[in-house]
N, C-alpha and C positions, 0 to 999 in steps of 0.2 A: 322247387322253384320259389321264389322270393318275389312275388309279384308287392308293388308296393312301399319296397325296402329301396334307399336310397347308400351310394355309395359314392363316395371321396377317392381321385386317385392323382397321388402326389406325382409329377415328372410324367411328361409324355416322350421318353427312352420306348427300344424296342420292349423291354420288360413292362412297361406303364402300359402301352397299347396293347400289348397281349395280354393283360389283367383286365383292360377297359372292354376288351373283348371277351372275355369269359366272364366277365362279372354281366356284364349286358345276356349272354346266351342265360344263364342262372338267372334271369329275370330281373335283376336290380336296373334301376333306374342310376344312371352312373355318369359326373362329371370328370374328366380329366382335368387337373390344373398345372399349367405350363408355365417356367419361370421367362421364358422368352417369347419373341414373338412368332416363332415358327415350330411345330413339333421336332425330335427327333431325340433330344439331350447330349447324350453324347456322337448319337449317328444324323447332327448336325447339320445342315446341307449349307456350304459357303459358295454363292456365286458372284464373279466378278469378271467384267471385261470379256463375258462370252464363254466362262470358263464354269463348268460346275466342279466343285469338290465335295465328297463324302468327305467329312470330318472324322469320322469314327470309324466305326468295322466293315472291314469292305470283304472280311472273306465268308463265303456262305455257306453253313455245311448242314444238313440232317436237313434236305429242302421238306420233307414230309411233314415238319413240325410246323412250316409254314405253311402247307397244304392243308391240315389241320384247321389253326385258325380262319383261315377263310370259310372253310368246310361249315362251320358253326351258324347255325340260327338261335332265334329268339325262346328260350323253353326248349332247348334241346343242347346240353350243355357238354356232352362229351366229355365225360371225368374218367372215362374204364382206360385202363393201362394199354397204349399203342402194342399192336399185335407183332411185335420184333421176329423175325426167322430166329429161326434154333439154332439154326449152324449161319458162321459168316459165309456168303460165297467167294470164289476164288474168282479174281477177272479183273480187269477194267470196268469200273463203273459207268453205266450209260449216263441218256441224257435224261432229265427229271420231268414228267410229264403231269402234272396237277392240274383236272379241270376246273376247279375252284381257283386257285392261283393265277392261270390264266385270266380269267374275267376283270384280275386287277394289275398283275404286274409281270413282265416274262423273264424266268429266270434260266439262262443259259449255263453249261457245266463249263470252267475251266481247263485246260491243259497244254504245259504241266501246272498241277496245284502251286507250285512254289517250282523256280529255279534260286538254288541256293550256291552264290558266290564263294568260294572262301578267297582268302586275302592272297594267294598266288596267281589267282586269275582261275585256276580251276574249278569247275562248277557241278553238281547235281542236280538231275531234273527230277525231282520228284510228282511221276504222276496215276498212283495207283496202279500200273502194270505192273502183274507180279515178275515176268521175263524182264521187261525194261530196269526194275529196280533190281534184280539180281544181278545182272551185266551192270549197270553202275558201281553194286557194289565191288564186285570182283575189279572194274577197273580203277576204282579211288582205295578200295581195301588191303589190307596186307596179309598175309599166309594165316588161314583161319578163320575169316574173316566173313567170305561168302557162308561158312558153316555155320559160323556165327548169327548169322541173320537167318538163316534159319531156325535156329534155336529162339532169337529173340521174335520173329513175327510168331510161332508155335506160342512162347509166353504173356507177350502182346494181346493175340489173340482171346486167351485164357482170362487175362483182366478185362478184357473189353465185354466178352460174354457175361461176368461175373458183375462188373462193377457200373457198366452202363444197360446190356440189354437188360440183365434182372432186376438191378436194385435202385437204376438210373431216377424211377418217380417216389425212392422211399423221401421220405423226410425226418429226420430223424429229429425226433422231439425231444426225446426220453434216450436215457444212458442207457437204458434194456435193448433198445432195439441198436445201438452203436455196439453194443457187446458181442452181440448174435453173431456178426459179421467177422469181426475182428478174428476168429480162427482162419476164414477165408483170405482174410488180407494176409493173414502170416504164411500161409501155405503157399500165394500166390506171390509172395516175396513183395508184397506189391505197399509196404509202408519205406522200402529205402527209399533214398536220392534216387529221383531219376536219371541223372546223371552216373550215380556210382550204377545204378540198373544197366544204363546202356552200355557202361565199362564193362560188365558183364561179358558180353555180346562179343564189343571190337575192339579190337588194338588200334585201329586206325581214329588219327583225333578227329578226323574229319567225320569219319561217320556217327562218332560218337555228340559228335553236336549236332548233326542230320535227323536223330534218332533222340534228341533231348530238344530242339530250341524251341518249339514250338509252345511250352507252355507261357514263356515270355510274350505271347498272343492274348494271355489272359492273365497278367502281371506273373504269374508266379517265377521266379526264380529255379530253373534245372537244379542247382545246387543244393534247393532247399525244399523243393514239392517231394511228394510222395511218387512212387511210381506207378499208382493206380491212374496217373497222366499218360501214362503210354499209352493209355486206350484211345488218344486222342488222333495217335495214328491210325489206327481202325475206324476209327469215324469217319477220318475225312476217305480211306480205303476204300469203306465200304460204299459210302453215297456220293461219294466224289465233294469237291470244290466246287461253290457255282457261284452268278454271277446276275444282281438285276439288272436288266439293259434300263440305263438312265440312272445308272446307281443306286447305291441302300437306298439311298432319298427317295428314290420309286418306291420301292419296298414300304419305308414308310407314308409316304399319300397313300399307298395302298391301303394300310393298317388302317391309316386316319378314316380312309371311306367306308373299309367294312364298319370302324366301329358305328361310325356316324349312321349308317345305313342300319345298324341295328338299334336307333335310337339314344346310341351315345351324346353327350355332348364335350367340347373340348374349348377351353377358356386360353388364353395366350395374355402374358401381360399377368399373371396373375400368381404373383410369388409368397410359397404359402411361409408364416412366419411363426405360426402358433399350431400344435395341433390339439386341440380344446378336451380336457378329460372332466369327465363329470364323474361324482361317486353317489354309487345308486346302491344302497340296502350291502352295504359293505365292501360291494365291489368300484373299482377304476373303470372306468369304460369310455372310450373314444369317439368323440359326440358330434366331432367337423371340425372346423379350421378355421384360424382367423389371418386374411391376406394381410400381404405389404398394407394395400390401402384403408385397412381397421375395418372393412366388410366381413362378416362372419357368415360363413356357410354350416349350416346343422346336416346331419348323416348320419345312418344306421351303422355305417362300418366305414373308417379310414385304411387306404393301403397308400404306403409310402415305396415308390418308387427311386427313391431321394438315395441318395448317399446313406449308409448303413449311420454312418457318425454321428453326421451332421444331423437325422434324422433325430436319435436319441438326446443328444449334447446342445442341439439348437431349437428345435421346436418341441422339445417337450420339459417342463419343470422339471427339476430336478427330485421333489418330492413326490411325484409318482412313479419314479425308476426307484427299483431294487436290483433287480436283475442286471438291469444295463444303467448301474450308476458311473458316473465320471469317471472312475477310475478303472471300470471295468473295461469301456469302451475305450479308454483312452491308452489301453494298456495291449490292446489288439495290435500286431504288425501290420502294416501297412503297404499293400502294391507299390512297386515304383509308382513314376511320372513317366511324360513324354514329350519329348518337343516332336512336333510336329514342322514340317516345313511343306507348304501348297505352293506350288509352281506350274508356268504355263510356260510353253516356249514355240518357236518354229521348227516344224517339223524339217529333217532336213533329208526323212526318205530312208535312214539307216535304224534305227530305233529297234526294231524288232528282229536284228541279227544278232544283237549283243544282249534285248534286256525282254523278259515275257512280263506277262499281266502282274505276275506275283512275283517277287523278285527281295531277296534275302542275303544280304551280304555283311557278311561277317568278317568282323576286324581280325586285326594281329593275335589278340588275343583274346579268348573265351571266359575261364575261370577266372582269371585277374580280373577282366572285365566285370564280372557277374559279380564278382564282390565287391568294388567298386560302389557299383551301382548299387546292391542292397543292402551290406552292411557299411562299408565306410565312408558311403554317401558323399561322392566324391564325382566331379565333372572330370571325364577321367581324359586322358588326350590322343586318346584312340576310341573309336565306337563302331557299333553294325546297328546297322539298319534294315528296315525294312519297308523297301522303294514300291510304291504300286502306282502303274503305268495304267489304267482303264482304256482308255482311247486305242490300246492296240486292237481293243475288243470291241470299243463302243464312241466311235469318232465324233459324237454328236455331242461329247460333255465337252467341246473346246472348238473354237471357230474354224473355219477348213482351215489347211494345210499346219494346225498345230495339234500340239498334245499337252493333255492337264495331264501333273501329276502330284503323289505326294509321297515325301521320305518321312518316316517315322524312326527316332532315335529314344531308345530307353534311357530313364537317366532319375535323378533319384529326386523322391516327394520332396517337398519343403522344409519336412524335419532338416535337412541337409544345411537350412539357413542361404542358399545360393541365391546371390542376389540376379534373375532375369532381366530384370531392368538394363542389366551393366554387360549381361553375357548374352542377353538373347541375338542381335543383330551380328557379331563375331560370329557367331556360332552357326548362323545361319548361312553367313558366307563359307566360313570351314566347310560345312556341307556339301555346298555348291560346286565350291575348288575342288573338294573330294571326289563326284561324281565329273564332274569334268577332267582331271588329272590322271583319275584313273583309266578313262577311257571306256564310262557305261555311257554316259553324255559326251561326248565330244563335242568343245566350242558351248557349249552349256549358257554360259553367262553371257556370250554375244546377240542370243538366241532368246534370250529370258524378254517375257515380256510384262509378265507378271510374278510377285511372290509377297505372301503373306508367312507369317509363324504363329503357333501360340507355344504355351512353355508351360511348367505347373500350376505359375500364375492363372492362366486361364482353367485351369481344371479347379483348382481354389475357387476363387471370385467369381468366374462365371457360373461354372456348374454348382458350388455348393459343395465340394468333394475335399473329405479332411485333408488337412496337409498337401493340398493338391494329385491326392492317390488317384491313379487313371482306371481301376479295377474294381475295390474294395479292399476289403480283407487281404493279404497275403496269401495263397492259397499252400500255407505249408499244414503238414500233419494236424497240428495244432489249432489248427484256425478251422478243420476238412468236417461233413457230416455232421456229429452233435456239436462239435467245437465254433461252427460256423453260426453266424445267427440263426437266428429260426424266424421262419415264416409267419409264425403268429407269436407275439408278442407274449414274452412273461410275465412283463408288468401291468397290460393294461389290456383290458377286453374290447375286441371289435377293429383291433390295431393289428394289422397285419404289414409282413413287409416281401416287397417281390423285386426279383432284378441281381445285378454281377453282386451287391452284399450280400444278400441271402444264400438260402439255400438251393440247386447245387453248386452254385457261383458261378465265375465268370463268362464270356462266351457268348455269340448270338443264340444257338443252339439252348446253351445252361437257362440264359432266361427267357424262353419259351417254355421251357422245363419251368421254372420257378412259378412263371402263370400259373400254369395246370398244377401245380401243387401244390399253391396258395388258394385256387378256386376251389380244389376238393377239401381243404382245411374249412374254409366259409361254407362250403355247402353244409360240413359237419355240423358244424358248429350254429351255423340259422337252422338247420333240420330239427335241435334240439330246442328251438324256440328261444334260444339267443337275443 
């Protein structure tokens, strides 16, 4: 315990309140500093005209990890590695029952996890029933196909055990401990494309993206992640998909109260612009922060919750980075972007014959598409999306008789040079007319009674996020485990960083992981009298 030790944490993101919360259980006395005036960061909450919208991650997986945090008191900090089964079970995942989580916010399981469109009009329910997805496959797959997936959930399986239940809370600090592993990834094939991995598998293109799109969830590109991502269908397999009634946004007031109930505090309005390093008997070491309004706050330890980049490149001198000097940070790939589009409409009583909670529709093209998007950075003239309907679950985020929703379209950071200013409103319409033409909305725009967008722009300028990247880091090979930043700082002592930059990256699930493996990093390291 660190009773006495004061601590700084940059972005109140799901990654910043789960750090505000383990840093409070480890005894520190700990401000959240928020660049807006409402918590959330990226999981946002935008309400208007009756309508709530989650901004950010609306799909829920590993509900335990949020069981967890709540679970935590004051001096009792829970750093020991979560007790994972040995073997995955075979079945439909129940419903998630957390008596701690209850007391703050109630999370319901989805199904199906995802209904995924493709561009013929025919569809995949994907929802963890091992029969149900078998009969899918065999009906959208082609000769070999059903065998196939047997073979690919057997090796799925194999990376999920390997790569999330055992090794999901290393950190890998040190090249020794990325080496160790590195025989297992080769055995387990698990450094290809995931893409060329699921070719493996199917001949059918369709299941071939069924069985790859998902990492585009957490920026990475199918084409270009490793296929230690597969395990991502195992994830959501094994605990299902879930869902807070009143949105992420409940999820977060929740966060906000446990921390607060553990004596957290949280500042809104208070956008940090410096992170202040002192040099003490030859080392750097990170001392507090000085805000937008030239107010300085002092602290034992800074975590930056902030944008990986922006964090190194904007608040911190350039002559206390080594590690993460300008060039090095600046030389990292980069997540796509997202235009987002939030809409509200009248309901017209049909809605939930054509479209489910989760809903994934995938343009003409895939691979063209994907490259498009992340290497030739290009507004391409085809897109998929991914539409989420809440109110078919949860009618209370939208005044009776309507439904809020929002379409998220991948589309490439600001390296791209694309001016939004000039394409965002077009673009918005396109969408619209897409979903209404094609007949997931019918009569769509007659119906509209609300709609807002943001575009890169807004992940830029508002959020702080390099080049307007919607994730961090790229999560290819190169960027994965030591390649990835690190959780505690090389440059500078008492600097730690948590959240989709760090380590294990992207994902609601990753940074709850990131908490608890930036907390056991501080524990270490104040243990030693830091």
């Amino acid at each position: 315990m660190s009773i006495g030790k004061t601590a700084l944490v940059i972005g109140s993101g799901i990654g910043g309140l789960a750090m505000g919360i383990r840093l409070q259980s480890l005894g520190f006395d700990t401000t959240i500093l928020e660049k807006l005036e409402a918590p959330g960061g990226r999981a946002y909450v935008r309400r208007a005209q009756g309508f709530t919208f989650d901004m950010g991650p609306t799909v829920i997986t590993a509900p335990q990890f949020i069981e967890e945090l709540f679970a935590l008191e004051r001096g009792k900090p829970n750093l020991d590695l979560p007790d994972f089964p040995a073997q995955v079970p075979e079945g439909k995942p129940g419903a998630f029952h957390g008596p701690s989580t209850s007391k703050y916010v109630q999370i319901i399981p989805i199904l199906p996890f995802y209904r995924i469109y493709f561009d013929d009009g025919t569809f995949f329910d994907y929802d963890g029933d091992p029969e149900h997805t078998r009969a899918q496959v065999a009906r959208l797959g082609e000769v070999g196909d059903l065998e196939g997936y047997e073979r690919f959930h057997r090796d799925a399986q194999a990376i999920f055990q390997r790569g999330f239940l055992e090794l999901g809370y290393t950190h890998f600090g040190d090249l020794a401990t990325m080496l160790r592993i590195v025989p297992d990834l080769l055995r387990l094939d698990a450094v290809r494309t995931l893409f060329s991995f699921s070719r493996k598998y199917f001949k059918s293109p369709k299941l071939q993206q069924v069985f790859s799109f998902e990492t585009l969830l957490i920026g990475g590109n199918p084409l270009a992640v490793p296929a230690i991502y597969a395990m991502i269908h195992f994830v959501e397999k094994t605990w299902g998909v879930h869902f807070a009634l009143g949105g992420t946004g409940a999820l977060i007031a929740g966060f906000v109260r446990k921390f607060q109930e553990l004596g957290g505090q949280i500042r809104y309005g208070a956008e940090v612009t410096q992170i202040n390093v002192e040099r003490e008997g030859g080392k750097k070491v990170a001392r507090g922060v000085t805000l937008e309004s030239g107010e300085t706050l002092r602290a034992d330890l800074v975590v930056s919750n902030g944008d990986y980049a922006h964090t190194y490149l904007k608040l911190i001198e350039p002559r206390y980075r080594f590690w993460n000097s300008d060039w090095v940070v600046k030389a990292r790939r980069q997540s796509m972007s997202l235009f987002v589009l939030y809409f509200g409409f009248k309901a017209d009583g049909r809605e939930g014959e054509t479209l489910r909670h989760h809903n994934i529709l995938l343009g003409p093209r895939y691979e063209g598409l994907l490259e498009d998007i992340f290497t030739r950075k290009v507004l391409a003239r085809d897109f998929s999306q991914y539409l989420h309907l809440p109110t078919l679950t949860d009618p209370s985020l939208a005044p009776p008789g309507h439904h809020a929703a929002y379409t998220l379209v991948p589309v490439p950071h600001n390296g791209s040079r694309l001016d939004w200013e000039l394409l965002g409103e077009p673009f918005a319409q396109k969408v619209l007319r897409f979903l209404e033409e094609r007949g997931y909305l019918p009569n769509l725009r007659q119906r509209l009674v609300y709609q807002s967008f943001i575009t890169p722009d807004y992940f830029e300028g508002t959020l702080n996020s390099y080049l307007g990247n919607a994730f961090g880091p790229e999560p290819v090979l190169a960027q994965s485990a030591f390649f990835r930043p690190h959780n505690r700082s090389e440059d500078i002592a008492n600097l730690y960083l948590v959240g989709a930059g760090a380590q294990p990256g992207a994902g609601t699930p990753s940074v709850m992981m990131s908490a608890k493996m930036t907390a056991r990093l501080i524990a270490e390291d104040f243990a030693k009298g830091q």
